[in-house]
TORPA-4810 file (N, C-alpha, C, O; in nm, 3 decimals):
<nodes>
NODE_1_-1.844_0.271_0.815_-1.740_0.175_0.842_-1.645_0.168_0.723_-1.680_0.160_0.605_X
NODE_2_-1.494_0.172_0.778_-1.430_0.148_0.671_-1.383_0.003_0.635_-1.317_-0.062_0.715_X
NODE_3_-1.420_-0.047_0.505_-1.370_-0.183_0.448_-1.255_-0.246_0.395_-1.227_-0.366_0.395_X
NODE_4_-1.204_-0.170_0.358_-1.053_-0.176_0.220_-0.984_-0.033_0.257_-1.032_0.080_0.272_X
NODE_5_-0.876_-0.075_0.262_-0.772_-0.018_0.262_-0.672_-0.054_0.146_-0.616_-0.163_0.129_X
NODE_6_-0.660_0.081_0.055_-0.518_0.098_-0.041_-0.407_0.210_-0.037_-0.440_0.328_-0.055_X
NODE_7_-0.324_0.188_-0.022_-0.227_0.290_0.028_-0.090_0.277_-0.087_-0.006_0.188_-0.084_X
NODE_8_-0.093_0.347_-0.146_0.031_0.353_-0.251_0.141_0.428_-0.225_0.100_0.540_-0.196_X
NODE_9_0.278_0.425_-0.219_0.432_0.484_-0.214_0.535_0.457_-0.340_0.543_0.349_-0.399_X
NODE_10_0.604_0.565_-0.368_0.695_0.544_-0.453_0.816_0.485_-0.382_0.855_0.550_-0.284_X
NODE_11_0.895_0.354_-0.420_1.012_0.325_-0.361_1.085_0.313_-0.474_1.053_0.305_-0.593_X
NODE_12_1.234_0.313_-0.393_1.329_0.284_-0.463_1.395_0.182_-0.552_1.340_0.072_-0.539_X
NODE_13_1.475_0.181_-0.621_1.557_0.022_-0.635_1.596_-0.039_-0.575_1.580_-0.161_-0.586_X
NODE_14_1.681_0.032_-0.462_1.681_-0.008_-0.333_1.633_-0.074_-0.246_1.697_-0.158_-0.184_X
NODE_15_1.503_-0.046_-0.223_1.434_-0.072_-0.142_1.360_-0.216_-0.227_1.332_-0.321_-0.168_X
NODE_16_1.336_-0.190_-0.378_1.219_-0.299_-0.415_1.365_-0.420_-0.384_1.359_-0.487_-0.280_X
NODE_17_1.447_-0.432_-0.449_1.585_-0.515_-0.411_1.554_-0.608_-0.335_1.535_-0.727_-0.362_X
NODE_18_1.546_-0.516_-0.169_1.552_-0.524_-0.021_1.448_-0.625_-0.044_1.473_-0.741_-0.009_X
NODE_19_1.291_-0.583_-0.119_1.158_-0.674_-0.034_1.172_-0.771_-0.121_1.151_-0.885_-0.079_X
NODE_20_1.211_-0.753_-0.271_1.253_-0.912_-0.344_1.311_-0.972_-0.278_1.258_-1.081_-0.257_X
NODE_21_1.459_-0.948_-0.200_1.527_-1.055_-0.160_1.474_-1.137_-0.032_1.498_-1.255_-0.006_X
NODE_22_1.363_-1.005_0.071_1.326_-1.074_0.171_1.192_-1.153_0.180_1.161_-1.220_0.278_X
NODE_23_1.080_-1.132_0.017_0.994_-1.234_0.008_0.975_-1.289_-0.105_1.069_-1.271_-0.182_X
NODE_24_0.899_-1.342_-0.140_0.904_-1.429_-0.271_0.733_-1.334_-0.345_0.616_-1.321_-0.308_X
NODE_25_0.796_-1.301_-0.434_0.681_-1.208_-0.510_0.635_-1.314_-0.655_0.721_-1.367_-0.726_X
NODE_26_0.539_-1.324_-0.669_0.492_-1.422_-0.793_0.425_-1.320_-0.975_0.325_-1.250_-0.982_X
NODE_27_0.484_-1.338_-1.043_0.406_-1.274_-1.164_0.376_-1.359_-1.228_0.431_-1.469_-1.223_X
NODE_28_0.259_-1.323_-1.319_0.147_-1.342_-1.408_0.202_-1.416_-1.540_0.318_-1.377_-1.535_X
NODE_29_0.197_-1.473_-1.622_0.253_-1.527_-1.760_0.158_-1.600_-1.840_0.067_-1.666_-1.791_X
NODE_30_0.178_-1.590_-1.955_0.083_-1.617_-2.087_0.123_-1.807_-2.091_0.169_-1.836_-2.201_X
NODE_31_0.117_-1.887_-2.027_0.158_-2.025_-2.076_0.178_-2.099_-2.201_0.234_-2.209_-2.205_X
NODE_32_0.126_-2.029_-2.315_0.111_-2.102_-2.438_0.256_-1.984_-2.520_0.324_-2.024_-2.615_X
NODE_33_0.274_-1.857_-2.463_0.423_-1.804_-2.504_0.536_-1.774_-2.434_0.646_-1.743_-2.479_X
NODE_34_0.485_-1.789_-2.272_0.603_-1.742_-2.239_0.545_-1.606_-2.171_0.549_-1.620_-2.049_X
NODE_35_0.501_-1.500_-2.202_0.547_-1.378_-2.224_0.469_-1.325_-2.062_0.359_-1.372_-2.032_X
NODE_36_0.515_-1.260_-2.002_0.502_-1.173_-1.870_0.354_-1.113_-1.920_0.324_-1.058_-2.027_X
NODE_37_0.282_-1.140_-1.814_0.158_-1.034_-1.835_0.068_-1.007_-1.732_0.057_-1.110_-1.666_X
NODE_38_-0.007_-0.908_-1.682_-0.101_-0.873_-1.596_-0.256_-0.869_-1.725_-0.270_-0.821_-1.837_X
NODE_39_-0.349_-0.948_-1.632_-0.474_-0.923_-1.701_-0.581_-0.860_-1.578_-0.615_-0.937_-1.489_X
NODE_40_-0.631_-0.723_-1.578_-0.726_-0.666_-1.482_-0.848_-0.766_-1.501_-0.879_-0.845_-1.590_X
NODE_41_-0.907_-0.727_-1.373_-1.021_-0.846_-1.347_-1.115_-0.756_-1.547_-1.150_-0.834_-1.636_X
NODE_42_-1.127_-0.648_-1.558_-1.204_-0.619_-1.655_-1.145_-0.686_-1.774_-1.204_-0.651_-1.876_X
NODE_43_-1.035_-0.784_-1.799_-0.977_-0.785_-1.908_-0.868_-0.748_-1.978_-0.823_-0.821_-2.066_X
NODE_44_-0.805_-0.613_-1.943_-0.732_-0.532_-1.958_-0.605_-0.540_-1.961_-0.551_-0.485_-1.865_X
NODE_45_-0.539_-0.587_-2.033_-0.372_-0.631_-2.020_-0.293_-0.511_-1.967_-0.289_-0.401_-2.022_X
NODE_46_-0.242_-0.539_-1.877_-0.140_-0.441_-1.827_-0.009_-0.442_-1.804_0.032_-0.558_-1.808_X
NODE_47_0.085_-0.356_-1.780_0.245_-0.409_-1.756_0.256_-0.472_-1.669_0.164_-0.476_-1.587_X
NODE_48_0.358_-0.535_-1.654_0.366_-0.677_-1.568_0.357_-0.622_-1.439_0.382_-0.501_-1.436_X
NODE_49_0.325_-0.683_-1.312_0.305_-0.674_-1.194_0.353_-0.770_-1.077_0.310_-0.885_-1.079_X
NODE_50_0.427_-0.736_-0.990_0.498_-0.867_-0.947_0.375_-0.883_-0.776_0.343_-0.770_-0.738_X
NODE_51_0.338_-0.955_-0.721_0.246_-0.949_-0.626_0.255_-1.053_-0.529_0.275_-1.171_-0.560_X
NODE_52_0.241_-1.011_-0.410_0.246_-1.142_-0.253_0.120_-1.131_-0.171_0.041_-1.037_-0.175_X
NODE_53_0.113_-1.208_-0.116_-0.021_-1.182_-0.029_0.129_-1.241_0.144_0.219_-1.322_0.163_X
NODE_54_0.063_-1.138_0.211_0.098_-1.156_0.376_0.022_-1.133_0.465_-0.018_-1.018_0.480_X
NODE_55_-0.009_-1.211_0.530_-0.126_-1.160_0.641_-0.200_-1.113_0.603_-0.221_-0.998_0.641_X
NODE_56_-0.302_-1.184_0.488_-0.408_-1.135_0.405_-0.377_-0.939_0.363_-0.473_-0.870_0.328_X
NODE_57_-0.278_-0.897_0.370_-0.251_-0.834_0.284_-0.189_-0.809_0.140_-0.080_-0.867_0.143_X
NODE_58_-0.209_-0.736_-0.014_-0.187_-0.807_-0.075_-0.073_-0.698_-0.091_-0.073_-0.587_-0.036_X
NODE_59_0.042_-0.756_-0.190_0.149_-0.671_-0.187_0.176_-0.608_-0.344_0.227_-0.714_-0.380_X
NODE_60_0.183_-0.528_-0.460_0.194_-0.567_-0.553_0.330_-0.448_-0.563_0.364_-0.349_-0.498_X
NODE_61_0.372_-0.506_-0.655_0.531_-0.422_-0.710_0.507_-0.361_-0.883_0.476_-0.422_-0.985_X
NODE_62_0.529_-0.253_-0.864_0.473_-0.198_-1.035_0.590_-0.139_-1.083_0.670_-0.082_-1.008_X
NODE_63_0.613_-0.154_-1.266_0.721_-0.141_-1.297_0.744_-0.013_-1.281_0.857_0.024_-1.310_X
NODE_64_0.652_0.082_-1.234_0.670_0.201_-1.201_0.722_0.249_-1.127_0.719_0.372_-1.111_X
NODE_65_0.787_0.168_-1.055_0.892_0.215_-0.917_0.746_0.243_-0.784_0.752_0.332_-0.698_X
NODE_66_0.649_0.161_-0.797_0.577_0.204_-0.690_0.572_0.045_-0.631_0.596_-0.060_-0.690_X
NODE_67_0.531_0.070_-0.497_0.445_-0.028_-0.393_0.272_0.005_-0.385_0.216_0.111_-0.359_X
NODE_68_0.220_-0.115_-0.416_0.084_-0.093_-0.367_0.059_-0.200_-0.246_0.107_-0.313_-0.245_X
NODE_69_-0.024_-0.145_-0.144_-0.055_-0.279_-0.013_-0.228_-0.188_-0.028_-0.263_-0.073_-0.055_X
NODE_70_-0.296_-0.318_0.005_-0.405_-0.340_-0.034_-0.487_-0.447_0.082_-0.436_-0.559_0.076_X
NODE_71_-0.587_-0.441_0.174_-0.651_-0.539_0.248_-0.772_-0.463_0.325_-0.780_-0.340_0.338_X
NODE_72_-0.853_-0.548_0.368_-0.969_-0.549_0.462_-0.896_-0.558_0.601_-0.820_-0.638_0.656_X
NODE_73_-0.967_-0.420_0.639_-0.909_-0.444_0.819_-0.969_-0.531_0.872_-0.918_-0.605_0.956_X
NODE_74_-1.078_-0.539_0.837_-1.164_-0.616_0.936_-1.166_-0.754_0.922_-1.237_-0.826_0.992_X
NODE_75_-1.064_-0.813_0.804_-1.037_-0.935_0.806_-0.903_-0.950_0.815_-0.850_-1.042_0.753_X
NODE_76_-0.839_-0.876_0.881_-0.709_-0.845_0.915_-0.643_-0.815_1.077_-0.533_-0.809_1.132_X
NODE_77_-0.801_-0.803_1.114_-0.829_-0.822_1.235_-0.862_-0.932_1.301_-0.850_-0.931_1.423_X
NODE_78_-0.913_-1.060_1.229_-0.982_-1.137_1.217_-0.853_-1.289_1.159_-0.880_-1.409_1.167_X
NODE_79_-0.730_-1.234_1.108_-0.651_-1.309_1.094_-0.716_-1.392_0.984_-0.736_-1.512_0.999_X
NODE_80_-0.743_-1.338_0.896_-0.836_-1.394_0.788_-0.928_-1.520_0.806_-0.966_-1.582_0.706_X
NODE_81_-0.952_-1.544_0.891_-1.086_-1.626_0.919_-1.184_-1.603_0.866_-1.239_-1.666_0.776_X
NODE_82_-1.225_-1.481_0.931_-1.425_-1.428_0.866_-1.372_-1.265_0.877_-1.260_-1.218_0.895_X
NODE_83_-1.514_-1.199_0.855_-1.519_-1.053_0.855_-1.681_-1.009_0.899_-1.713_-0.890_0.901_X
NODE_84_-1.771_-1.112_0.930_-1.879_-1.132_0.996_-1.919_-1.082_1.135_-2.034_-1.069_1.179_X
NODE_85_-1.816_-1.059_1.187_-1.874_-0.965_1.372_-1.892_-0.844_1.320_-1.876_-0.789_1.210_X
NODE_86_-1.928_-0.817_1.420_-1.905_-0.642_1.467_-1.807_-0.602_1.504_-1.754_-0.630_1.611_X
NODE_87_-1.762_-0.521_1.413_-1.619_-0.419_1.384_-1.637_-0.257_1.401_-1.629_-0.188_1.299_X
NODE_88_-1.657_-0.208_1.502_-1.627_-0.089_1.567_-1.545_0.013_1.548_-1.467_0.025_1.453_X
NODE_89_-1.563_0.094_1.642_-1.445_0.174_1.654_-1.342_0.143_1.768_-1.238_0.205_1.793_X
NODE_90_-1.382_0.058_1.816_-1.322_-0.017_1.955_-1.229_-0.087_1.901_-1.111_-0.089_1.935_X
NODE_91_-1.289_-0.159_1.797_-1.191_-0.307_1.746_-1.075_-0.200_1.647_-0.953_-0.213_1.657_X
NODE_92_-1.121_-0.128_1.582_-1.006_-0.007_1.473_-0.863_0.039_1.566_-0.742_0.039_1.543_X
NODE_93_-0.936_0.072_1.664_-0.857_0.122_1.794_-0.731_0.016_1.797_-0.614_0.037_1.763_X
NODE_94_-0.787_-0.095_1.843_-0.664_-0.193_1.839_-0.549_-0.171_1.786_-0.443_-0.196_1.844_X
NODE_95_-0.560_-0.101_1.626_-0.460_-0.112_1.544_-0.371_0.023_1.596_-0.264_0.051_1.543_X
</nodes>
């Protein structure tokens, strides 16, 4: 069974523009300076990352000119409620 889904694309300026203007993306910040920051769950400071969640999918924007989308089908199927039934190849189908 598959659980997680990550799917990465390089976009444009263009395009990141386009999804800034059409959602509201939130980044990370140090409160005691100010300063922009990503911390990985290990700790790991990284370049800033701008990120949305939609329909329990998560969205993140990297200064790298990439898109990452990131989620559980099976709680995506589920309209983020639970992820507790039985998830098939029947229910995959759907999509």
């Amino acid at each position: 069974m598959i659980y997680y889904i990550k799917l990465s694309s390089r976009i444009s300026l263009e395009q990141e523009v386009d999804l800034r203007n059409r959602i509201d993306f939130s980044i990370s910040y140090n409160e005691s300076t100010g300063e922009l920051e990503t911390i990985l769950p290990n700790g790991k400071k990284v370049s800033t990352r701008s990120y949305c969640w939609m329909k329990n999918i998560k969205s993140e924007l990297l200064p790298s000119g990439y898109i990452e989308l990131g989620w559980s089908i099976h709680k995506y199927y589920n309209d983020g409620k639970h992820n507790y039934n039985q998830f098939g190849i029947k229910e995959a189908e759907i999509f």
